[in-house]
Each structure stands twice: as C-alpha cells, then as structure tokens.
LUMPAVEX-444101 format. One line per 4 residues: their letters; for each residue x negated, y negated, z of N, C-alpha, C. Coordinates in steps of 0.05 Angstrom, whole numbers, plus 5000, padded with zeros to 4 digits. Layout:
// LUMPAVEX-444101
A) X Y Z X Y Z X Y Z | ...;
***
This chain:
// LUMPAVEX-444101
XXXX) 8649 6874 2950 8674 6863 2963 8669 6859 2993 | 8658 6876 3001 8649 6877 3036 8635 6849 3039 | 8605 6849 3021 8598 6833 3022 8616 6795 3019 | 8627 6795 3001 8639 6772 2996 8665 6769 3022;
XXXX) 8666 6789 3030 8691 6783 3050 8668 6779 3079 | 8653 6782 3089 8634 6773 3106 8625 6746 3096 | 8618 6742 3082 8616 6706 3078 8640 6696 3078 | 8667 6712 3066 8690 6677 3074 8696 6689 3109;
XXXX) 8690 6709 3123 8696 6707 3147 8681 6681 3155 | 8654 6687 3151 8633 6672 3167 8644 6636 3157 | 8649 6627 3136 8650 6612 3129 8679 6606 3147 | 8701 6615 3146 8722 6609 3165 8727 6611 3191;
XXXX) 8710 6627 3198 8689 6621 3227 8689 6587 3235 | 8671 6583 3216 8653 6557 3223 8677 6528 3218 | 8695 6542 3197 8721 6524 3187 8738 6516 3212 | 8739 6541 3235 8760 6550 3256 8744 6529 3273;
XXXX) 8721 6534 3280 8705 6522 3301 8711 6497 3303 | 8698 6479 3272 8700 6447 3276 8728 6439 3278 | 8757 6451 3258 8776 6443 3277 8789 6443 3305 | 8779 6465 3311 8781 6465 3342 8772 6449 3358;
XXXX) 8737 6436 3347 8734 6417 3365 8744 6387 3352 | 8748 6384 3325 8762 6358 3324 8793 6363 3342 | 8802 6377 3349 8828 6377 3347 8823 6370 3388 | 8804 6383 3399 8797 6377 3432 8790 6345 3424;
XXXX) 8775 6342 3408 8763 6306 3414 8793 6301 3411 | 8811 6304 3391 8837 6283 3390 8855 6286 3405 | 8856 6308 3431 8873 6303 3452 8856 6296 3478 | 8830 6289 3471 8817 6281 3493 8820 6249 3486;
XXXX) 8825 6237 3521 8842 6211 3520 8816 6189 3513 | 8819 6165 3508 8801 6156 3491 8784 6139 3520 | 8766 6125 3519 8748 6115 3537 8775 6085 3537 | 8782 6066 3563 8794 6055 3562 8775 6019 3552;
XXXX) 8759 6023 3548 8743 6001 3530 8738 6004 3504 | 8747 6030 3495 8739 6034 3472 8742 6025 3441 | 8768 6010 3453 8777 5986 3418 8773 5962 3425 | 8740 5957 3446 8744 5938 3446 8715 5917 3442;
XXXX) 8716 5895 3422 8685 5888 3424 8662 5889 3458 | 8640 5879 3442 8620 5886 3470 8594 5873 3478 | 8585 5872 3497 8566 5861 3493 8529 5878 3499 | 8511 5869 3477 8487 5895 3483 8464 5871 3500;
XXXX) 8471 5880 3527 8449 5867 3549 8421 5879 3550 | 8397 5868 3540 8374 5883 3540 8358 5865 3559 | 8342 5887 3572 8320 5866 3590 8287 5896 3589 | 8268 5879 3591 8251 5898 3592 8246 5914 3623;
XXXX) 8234 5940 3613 8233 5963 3647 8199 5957 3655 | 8191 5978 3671 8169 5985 3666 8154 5980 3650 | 8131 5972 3650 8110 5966 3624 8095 5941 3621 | 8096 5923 3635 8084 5900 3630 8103 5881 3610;
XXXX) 8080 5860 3591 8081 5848 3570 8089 5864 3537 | 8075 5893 3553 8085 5911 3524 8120 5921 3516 | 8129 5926 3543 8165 5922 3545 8169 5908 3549 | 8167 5884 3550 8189 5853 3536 8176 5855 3512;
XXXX) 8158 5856 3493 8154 5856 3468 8171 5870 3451 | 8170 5898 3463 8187 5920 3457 8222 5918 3463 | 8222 5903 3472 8261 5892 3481 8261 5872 3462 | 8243 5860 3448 8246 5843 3434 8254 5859 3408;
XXXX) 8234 5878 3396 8247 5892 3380 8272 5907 3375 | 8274 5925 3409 8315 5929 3403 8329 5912 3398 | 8317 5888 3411 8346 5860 3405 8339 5858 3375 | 8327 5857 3356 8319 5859 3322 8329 5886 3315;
XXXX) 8328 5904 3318 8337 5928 3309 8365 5932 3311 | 8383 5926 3341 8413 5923 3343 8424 5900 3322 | 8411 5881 3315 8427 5864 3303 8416 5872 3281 | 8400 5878 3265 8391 5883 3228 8419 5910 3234;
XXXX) 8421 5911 3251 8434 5950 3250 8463 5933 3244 | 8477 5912 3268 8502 5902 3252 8507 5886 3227 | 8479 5884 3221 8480 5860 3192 8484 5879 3169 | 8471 5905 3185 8481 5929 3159 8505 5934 3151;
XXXX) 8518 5939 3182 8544 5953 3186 8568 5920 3170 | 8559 5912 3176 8575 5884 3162 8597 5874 3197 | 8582 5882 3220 8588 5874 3241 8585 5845 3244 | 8610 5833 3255 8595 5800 3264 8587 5801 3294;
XXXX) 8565 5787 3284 8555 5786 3317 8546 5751 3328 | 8543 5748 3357 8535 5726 3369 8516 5720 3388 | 8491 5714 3383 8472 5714 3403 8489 5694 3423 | 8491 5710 3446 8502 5696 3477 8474 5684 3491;
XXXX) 8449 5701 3492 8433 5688 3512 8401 5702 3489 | 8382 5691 3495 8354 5693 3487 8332 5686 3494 | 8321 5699 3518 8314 5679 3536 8283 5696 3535 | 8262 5675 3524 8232 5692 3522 8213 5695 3548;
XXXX) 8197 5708 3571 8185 5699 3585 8162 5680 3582 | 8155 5670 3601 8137 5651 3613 8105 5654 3604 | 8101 5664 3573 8076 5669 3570 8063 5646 3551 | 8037 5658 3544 8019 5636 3529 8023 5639 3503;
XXXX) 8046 5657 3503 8043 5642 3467 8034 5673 3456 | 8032 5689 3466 8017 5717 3454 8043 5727 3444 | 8036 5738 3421 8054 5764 3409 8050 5795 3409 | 8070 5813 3395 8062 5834 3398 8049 5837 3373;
XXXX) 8052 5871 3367 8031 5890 3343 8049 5879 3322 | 8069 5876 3328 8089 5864 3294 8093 5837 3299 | 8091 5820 3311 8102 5794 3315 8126 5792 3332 | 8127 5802 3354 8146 5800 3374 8143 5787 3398;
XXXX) 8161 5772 3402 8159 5756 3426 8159 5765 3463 | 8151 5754 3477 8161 5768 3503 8185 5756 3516 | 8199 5786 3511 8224 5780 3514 8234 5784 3546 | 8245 5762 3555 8255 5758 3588 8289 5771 3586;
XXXX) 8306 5767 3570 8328 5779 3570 8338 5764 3540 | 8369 5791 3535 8379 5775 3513 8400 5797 3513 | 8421 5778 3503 8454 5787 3510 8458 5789 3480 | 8467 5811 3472 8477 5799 3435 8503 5809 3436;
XXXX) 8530 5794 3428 8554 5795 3434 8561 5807 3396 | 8580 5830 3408 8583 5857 3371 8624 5846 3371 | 8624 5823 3356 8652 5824 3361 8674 5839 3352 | 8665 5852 3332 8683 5876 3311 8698 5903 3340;
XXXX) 8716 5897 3334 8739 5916 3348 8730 5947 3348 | 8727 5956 3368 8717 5984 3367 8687 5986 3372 | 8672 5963 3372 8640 5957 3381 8634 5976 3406 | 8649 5971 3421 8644 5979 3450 8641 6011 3443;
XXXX) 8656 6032 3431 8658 6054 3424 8627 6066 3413 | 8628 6047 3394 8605 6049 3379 8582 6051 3391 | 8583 6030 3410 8550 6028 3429 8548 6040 3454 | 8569 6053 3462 8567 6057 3491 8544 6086 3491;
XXXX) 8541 6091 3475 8516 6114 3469 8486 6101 3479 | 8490 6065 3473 8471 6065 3474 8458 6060 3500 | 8476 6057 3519 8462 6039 3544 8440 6059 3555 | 8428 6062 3575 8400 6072 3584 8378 6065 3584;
XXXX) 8358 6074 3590 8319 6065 3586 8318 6083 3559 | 8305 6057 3546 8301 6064 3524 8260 6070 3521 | 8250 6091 3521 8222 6088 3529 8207 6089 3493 | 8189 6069 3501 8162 6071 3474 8136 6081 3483;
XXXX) 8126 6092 3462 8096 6108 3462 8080 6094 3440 | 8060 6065 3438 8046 6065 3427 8021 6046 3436 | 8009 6032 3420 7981 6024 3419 7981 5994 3419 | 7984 5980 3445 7985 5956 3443 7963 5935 3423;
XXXX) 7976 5921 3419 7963 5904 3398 7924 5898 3405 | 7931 5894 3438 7906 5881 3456 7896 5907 3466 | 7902 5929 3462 7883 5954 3462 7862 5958 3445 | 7829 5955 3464 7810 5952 3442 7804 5979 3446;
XXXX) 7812 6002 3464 7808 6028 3456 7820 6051 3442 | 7849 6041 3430 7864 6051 3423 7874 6084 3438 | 7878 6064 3462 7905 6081 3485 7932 6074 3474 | 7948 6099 3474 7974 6099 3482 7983 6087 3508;
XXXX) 8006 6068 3502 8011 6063 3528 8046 6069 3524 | 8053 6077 3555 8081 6083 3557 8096 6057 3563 | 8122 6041 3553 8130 6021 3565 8165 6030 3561 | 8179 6020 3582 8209 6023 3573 8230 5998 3584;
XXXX) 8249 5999 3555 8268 5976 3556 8288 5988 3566 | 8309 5973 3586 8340 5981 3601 8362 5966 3579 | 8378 5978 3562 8401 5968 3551 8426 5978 3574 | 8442 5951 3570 8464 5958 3584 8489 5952 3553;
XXXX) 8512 5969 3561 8530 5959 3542 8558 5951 3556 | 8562 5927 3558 8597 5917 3570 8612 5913 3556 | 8643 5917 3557 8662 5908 3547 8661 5881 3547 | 8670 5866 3519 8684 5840 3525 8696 5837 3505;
XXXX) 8720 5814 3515 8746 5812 3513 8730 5782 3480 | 8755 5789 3464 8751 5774 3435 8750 5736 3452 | 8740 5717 3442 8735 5687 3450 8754 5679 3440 | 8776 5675 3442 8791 5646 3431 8818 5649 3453;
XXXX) 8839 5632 3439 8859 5625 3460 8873 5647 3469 | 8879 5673 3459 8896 5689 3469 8885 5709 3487 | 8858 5713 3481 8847 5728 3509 8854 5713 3540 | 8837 5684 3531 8840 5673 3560 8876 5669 3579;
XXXX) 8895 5671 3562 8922 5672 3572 8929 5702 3576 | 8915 5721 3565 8916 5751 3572 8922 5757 3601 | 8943 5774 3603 8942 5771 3631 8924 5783 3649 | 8904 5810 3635 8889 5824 3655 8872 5804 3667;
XXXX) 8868 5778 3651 8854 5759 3669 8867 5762 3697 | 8885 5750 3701 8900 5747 3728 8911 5766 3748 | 8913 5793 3728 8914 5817 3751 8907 5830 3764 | 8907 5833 3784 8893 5844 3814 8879 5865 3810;
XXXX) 8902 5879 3793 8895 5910 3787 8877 5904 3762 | 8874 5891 3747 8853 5899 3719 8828 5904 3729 | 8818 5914 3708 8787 5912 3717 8769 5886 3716 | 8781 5873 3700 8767 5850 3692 8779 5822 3708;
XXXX) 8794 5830 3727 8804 5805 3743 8775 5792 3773 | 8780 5778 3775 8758 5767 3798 8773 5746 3810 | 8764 5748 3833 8778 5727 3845 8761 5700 3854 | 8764 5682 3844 8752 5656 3841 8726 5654 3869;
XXXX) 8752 5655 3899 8740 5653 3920 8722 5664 3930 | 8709 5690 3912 8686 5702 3915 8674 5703 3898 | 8665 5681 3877 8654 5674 3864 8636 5642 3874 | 8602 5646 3877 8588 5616 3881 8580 5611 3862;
XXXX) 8579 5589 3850 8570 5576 3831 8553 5559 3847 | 8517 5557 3818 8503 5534 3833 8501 5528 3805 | 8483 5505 3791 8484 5485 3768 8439 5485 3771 | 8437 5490 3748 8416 5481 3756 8405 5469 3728;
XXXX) 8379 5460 3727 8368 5447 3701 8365 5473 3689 | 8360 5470 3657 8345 5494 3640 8327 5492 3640 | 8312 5511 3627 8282 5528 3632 8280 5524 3600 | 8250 5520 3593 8239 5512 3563 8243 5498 3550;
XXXX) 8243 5497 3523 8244 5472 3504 8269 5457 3510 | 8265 5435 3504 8300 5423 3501 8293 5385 3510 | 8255 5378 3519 8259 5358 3516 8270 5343 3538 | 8274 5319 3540 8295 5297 3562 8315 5311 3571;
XXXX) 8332 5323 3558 8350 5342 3559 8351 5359 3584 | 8332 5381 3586 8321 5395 3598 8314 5383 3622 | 8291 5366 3619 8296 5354 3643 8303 5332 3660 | 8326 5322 3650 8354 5314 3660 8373 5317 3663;
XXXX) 8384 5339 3656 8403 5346 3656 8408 5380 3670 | 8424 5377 3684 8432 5398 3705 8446 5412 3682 | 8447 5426 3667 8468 5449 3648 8471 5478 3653 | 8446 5485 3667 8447 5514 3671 8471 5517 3688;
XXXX) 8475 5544 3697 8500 5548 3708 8494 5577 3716 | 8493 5591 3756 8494 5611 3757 8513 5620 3771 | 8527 5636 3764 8548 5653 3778 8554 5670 3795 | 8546 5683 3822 8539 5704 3836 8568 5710 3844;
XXXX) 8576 5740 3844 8598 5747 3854 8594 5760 3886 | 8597 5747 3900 8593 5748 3926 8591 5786 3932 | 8623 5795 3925 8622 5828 3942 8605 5841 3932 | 8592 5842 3903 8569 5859 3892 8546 5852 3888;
XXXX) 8540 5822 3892 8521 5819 3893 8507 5813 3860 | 8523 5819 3846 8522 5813 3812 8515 5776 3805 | 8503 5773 3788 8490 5742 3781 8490 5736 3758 | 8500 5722 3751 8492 5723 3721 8485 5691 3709;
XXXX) 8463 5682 3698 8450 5660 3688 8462 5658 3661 | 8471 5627 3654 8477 5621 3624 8458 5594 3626 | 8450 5587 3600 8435 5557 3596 8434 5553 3566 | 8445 5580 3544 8436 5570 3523 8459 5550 3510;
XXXX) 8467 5532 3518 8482 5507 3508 8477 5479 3523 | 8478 5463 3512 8473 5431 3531 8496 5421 3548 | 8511 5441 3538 8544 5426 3562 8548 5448 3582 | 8551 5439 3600 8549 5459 3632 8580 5473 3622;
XXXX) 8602 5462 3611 8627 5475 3616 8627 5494 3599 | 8614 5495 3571 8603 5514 3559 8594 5545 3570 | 8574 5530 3581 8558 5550 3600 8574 5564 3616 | 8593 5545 3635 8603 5558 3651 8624 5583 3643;
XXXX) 8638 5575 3618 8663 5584 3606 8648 5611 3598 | 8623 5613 3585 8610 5634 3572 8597 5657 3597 | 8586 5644 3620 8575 5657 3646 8600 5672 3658 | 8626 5664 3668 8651 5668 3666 8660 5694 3657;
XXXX) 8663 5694 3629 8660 5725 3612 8643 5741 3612 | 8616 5732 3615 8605 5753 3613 8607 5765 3647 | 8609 5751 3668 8609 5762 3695 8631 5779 3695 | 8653 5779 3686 8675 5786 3686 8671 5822 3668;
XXXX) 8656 5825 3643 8653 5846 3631 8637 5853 3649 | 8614 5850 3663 8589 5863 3679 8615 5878 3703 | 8625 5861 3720 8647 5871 3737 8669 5893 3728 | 8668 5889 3702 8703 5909 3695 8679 5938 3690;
XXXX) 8661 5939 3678 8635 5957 3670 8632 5967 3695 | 8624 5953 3722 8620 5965 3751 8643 5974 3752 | 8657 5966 3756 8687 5974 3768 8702 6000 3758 | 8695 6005 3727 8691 6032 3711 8675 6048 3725;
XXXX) 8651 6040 3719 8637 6069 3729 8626 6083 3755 | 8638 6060 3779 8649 6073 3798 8672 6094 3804 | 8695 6088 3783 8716 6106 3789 8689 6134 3767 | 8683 6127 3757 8681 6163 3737 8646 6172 3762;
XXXX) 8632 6157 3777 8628 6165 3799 8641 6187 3815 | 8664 6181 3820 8692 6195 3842 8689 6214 3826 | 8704 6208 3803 8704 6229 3781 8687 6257 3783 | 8661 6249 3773 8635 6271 3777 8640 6279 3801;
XXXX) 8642 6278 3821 8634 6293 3849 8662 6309 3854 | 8677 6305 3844 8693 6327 3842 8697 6348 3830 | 8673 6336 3806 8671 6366 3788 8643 6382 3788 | 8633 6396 3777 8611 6411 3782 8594 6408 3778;
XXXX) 8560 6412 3789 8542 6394 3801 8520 6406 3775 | 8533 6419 3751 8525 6423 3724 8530 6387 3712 | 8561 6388 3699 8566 6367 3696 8557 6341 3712 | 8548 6342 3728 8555 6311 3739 8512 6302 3732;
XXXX) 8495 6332 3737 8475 6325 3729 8475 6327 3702 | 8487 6324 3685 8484 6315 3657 8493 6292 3645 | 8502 6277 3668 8511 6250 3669 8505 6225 3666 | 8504 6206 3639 8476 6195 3636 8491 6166 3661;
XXXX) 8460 6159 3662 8461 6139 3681 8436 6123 3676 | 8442 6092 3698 8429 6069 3679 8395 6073 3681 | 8386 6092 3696 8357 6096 3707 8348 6119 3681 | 8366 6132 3656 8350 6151 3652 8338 6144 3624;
XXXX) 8320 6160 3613 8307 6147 3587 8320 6182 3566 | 8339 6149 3559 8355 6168 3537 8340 6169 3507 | 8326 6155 3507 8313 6158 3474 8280 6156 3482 | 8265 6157 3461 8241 6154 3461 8228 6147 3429;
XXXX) 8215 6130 3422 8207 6113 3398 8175 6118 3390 | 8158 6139 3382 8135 6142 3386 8135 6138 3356 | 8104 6123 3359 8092 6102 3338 8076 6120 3325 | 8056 6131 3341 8036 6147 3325 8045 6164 3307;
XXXX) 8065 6181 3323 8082 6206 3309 8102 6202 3279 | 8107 6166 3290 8135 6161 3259 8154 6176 3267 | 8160 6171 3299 8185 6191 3309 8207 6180 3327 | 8229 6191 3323 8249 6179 3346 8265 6205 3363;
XXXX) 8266 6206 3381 8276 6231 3397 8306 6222 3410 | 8315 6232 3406 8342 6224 3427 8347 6246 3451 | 8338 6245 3477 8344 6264 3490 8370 6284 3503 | 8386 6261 3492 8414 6278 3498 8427 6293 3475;
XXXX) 8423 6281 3449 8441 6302 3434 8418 6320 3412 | 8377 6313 3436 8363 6329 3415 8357 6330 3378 | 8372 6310 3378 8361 6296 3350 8328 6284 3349 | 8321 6296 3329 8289 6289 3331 8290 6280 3298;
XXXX) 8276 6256 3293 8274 6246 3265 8253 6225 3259 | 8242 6225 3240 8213 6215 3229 8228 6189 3212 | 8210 6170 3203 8216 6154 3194 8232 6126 3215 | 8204 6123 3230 8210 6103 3247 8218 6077 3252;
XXXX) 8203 6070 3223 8206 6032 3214 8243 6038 3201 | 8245 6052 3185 8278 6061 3179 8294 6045 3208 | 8292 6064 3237 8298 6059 3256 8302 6038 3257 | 8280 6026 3269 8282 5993 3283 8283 5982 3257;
XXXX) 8281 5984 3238 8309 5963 3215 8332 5961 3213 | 8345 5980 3236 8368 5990 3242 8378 6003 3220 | 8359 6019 3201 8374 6033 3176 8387 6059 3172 | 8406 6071 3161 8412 6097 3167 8406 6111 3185;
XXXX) 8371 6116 3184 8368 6130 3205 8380 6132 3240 | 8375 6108 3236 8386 6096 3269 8419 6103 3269 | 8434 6102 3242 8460 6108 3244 8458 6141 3249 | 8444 6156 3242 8442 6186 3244 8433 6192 3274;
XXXX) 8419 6183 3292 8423 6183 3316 8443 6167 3331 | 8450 6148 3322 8479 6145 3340 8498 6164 3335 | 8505 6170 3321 8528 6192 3305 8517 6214 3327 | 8499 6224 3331 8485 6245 3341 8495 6238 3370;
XXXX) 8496 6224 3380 8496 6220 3407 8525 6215 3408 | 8542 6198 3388 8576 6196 3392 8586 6228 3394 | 8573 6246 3378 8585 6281 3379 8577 6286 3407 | 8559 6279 3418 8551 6297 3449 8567 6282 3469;
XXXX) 8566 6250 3473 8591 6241 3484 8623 6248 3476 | 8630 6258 3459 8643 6275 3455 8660 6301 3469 | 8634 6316 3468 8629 6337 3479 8629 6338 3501 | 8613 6324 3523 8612 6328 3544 8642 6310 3561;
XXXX) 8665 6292 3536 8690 6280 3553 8704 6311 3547 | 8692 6321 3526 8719 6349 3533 8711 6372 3554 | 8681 6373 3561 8677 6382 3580 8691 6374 3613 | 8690 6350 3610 8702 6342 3641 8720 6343 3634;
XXXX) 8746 6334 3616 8768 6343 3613 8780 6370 3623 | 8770 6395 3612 8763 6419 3629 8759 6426 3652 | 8736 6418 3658 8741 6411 3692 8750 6404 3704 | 8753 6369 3693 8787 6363 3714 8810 6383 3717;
XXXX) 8817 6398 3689 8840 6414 3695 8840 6435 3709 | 8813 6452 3709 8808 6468 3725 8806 6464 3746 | 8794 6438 3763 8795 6440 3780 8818 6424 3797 | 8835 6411 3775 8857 6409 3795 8876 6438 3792;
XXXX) 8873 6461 3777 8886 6487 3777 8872 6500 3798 | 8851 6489 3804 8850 6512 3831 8863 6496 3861 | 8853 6468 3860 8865 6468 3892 8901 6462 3881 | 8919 6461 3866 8941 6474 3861 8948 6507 3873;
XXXX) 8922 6522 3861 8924 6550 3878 8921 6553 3898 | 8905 6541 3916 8897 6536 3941 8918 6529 3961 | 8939 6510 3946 8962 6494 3965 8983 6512 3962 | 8991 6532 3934 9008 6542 3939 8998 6570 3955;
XX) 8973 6584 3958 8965 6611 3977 8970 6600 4001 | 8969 6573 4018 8977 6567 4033 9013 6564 4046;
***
C-alpha cells in the first residue's frame, strides 16, 4: 500500500507540475505577431561557398517541412550568387539570399524559434582531404500581413502608432535593371526596385517579377515586416535591461548559433532547449524530426516568456516598494 501510494504521489506530482505550467503559458500574453503569417529570410554567414550551399539547403528543408505540414507557401525572392556553375555535396546551389513567404495564420508563432545562425559541421564536396569545415547560415523570421485587398486598406498601414506604418517621405526608391537570366528583358528593362528606409538604414531588393510595380508592391511589404520586426525588438531590448542580467543573457539574438547540423555524427543539436537527435537527412527533409526540435524549442520559448513575465512583476513590485518606503 505504501508502495502504491508513492507512485500515484509521484505520478500526481508530475500531473500538478505540467498543469501548472500549461496553465502559466495560458495566462502568459501571447507574442503580438503571433496569429500572424511570416516570412523565413535566409542569407548565408561565415563560411565561404560552403554557407550559401548550406542556406540553400534550409531554404529546401523549410519548405519540404511546410509541404509536410500542408502549409501554403510563396517563394518571394531566390536569388543564387555569382558563381561558375559549381554545386554542393547534394546538389545545392549557391545561395545569395531567399525570402520564402509561410502564409497559414499562426506561421509566425510557429517559426519565430527559428530565426538565428544556424551553424554546419561537414566535409565539403571539394575537400580532397576530408576536413571538416565549420560554415553558418543567418535565418531571420518577420511578420507579414496576408496579400490581397483587405490587408492593404488595414488601417495599421496608415497608423503612426503601428508597427508596420512608414512614412513614405523617408523612404528612397532607386529602379534598377535585374541581375541573371531573363534575356532582352534583363537587359532592357529597368524592373528591379530598391527600397532604403532612410532612419535605419534598412534596404531591401525585389527583381523576381518583370513588372517594376510588382516589385515595387512586393519590396513595400516586405520593408514594412523587416521595420515592424525592428521596431519589436527594440521595445523587448528596453524590456531586458530592466530585468536581470541572468535573463537578458539568455536572450536569443540575431548573432547567436542556435542550432548546429553535424554530418559526420547524423546529428542535430539545438542549443537552447538542448535537444540532441540523430537522424539527420529526416531533418533537412523537414520530417518529424525537425518537427521534434521545433516543438522543443516552442516549450523553452515558452518558458523563458513566463520567466520575464515574473520579472516584470517582480520587478515592477519592488520599485512599487521603493516609492511607497519613500
């Protein structure tokens, strides 16, 4: 009897626990992008020819991952660098940048785990000694607003206060020809389109369409999510430095290498929520596996909004104490 009443403790223990913390995630307030599609901006880091190869593969792995999920998605931009034609160890291109737009409602929620340096550990194709080489890709993840007529009459367009408002007059636009295939086209025709927002210094290039207003309409939105994305994570900036210099260094940010993809091993590491798992090609097919480390990383983002949650209250309960000992 002793015995059996020590297991349903222990077992209602563990029962007590996870409601408790589902019950903190559901009064912890939700991320204010979070029902909302997004876009996954990848460009290669560090590494040469071997990270744009390797950004080529996250941009293949994020989209097999929503072809799984039955996500619709929209290649916005795909833009290969300036090489001879060489591939990688699987047939990958060198990748100069590529925007893949997740339109399913709640996307943004889903991916915001993923933004960071994403670093690889393996054996380039053109390695005749068979060195490891380190290379790493930067994912960014932005909000953006659904394409058709009722976003653009939305009013946060026009409000001062949104995040996603801009104001025209600090916005330059220049026009220029496109870059690569396309023929007469290409070079006659002015279609590209770049956008610089003057106070930040933000830029953003569109060309993958033949009509400049296209371009422009598509450059437009996406400048607009890159800005509402800055304009966020400046305020949770403020945020951190008000709370404790535990929290704020556990804070991911766009310089750190949140995952790691090692080839030799058949391994994937996720450094923040410590998930370690074999079966690599799974991964970059975007198969389960890859769903078992995002899951892994949505519980520690989680975790660490009910942690600042806490802190904020604590620490607006102390200078509350502070003003009234005064």
């Amino acid at each position: 009897m002793r015995q059996l009443a020590r297991d349903d403790l222990e077992a209602t223990n563990a029962q007590l626990a996870m409601s408790s913390h589902n019950l903190s995630a559901a009064l912890t307030p939700k991320h204010p992008f979070a029902d909302m599609p997004c876009l996954l901006e990848i460009r290669p880091g560090p590494g040469g020819t071997e990270g744009r190869f390797f950004a080529d593969t996250l941009f293949h792995m994020y989209k097999a991952y929503c072809s799984n999920k039955g996500y619709r998605t929209r290649v916005v931009q795909y833009e290969s660098s300036d090489s001879s034609g060489q591939t990688g160890s699987d047939g990958e291109i060198a990748l100069q940048e590529a925007v893949l737009e997740v339109h399913e409602p709640g996307a943004y929620a889903a991916f915001r785990g993923e933004s960071g340096m994403h670093r690889v550990q393996r054996v380039p194709a053109t390695e005749a000694k068979g060195r490891t080489h380190t290379s790493a890709v930067a994912v960014w993840v932005l909000p953006s607003f659904p394409e058709n007529g009722a976003s653009e009459s939305d009013p946060d367009w026009d409000n001062p206060e949104s995040d996603f408002y801009i104001d025209p007059t600090e916005v330059r636009t220049e026009t220029m020809r496109a870059r690569g295939a396309g023929g007469q086209h290409v070079n006659k025709t002015e279609s590209a389109i770049r956008l610089t927002h003057i106070p930040t210094g933000t830029t953003v290039s569109m060309q993958d369409s033949r009509s400049q207003q296209r371009n422009r309409e598509v450059a437009w939105r996406y400048l607009r999510s890159r800005i509402a994305q800055q304009r966020r994570e400046a305020r949770e900036e403020m945020a951190r430095q008000m709370r404790s210099s535990v929290l704020a260094n556990s804070q991911i940010t766009r310089g750190d290498k949140i995952r790691t993809y090692q080839y030799q091993q058949d391994r994937c590491t996720d450094h923040r929520s410590g998930l370690d798992v074999h079966n690599l090609p799974d991964v970059l097919r975007g198969g389960e596996t890859l769903g078992r480390i995002m899951d892994s990383v949505q519980t520690w983002l989680v975790n660490k909004d009910i942690e600042a949650l806490i802190s904020d209250e604590e620490a607006s309960a102390a200078v509350a104490s502070r003003r009234k000992g005064k």
